[in-house]
C-alpha positions in Angstrom: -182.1 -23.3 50.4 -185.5 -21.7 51.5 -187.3 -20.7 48.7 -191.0 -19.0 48.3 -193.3 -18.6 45.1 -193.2 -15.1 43.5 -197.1 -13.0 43.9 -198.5 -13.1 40.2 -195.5 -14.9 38.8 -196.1 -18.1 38.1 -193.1 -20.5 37.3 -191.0 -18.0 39.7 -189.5 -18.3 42.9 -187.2 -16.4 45.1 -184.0 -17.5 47.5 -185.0 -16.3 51.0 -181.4 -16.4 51.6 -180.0 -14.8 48.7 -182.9 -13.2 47.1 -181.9 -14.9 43.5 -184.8 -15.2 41.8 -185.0 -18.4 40.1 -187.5 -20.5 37.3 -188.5 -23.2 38.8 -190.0 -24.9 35.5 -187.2 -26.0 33.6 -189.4 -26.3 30.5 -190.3 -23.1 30.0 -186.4 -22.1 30.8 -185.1 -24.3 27.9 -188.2 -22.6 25.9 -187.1 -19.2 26.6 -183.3 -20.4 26.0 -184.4 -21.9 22.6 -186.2 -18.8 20.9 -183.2 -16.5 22.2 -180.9 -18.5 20.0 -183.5 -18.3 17.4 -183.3 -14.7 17.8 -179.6 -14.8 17.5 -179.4 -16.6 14.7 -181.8 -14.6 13.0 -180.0 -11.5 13.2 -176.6 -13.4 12.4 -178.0 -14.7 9.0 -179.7 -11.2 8.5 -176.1 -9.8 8.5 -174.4 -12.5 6.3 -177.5 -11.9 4.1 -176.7 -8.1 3.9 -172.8 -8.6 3.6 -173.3 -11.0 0.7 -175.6 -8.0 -0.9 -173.1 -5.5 -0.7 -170.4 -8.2 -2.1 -173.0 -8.4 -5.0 -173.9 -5.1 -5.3 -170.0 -4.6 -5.9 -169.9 -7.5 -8.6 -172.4 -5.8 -10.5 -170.6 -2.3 -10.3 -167.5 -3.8 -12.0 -168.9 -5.6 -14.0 -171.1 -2.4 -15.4 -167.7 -0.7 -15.1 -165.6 -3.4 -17.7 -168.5 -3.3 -20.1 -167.9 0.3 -19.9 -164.0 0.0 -20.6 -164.6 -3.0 -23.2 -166.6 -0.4 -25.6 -164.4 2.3 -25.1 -161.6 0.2 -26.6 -163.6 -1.3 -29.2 -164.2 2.3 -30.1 -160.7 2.6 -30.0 -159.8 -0.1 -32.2 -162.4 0.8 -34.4 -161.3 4.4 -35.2 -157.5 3.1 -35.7 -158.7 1.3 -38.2 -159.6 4.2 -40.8 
């Protein structure tokens, strides 16, 4: 494999044969690797985050809406009373 270093690129180089263009510092490749997978995660825990506030958000209605229907029957029960 013939390979030359890429003008104002540093850490690049490109296949003569193939024209792949290729990192040559393995460093900054596991680097790069690393904070995409930060990214990823990121935006994985940023939609669990938001599914379990919906979920929540839900709770709360229902729980709003048996408060709701609890008074109404005490009402009821009350006014069966006289």
């Amino acid at each position: 494999m013939e390979i030359y270093k890429i003008k104002d690129h540093e850490g690049l180089v490109k296949d003569k044969h193939s024209g792949a263009i290729l990192l040559s510092n393995h460093a900054k490749a596991n680097e790069y690797l690393n904070k995409k997978k930060a990214i990823e995660d990121g935006r994985k825990m940023a939609s669990e985050i938001n599914t379990i506030k919906e979920r929540l958000d839900g709770i709360e209605k229902m729980q709003d809406e048996l408060s709701d229907i609890k008074s109404i029957l005490l009402k009821l029960a009350g006014s069966g009373k006289e």
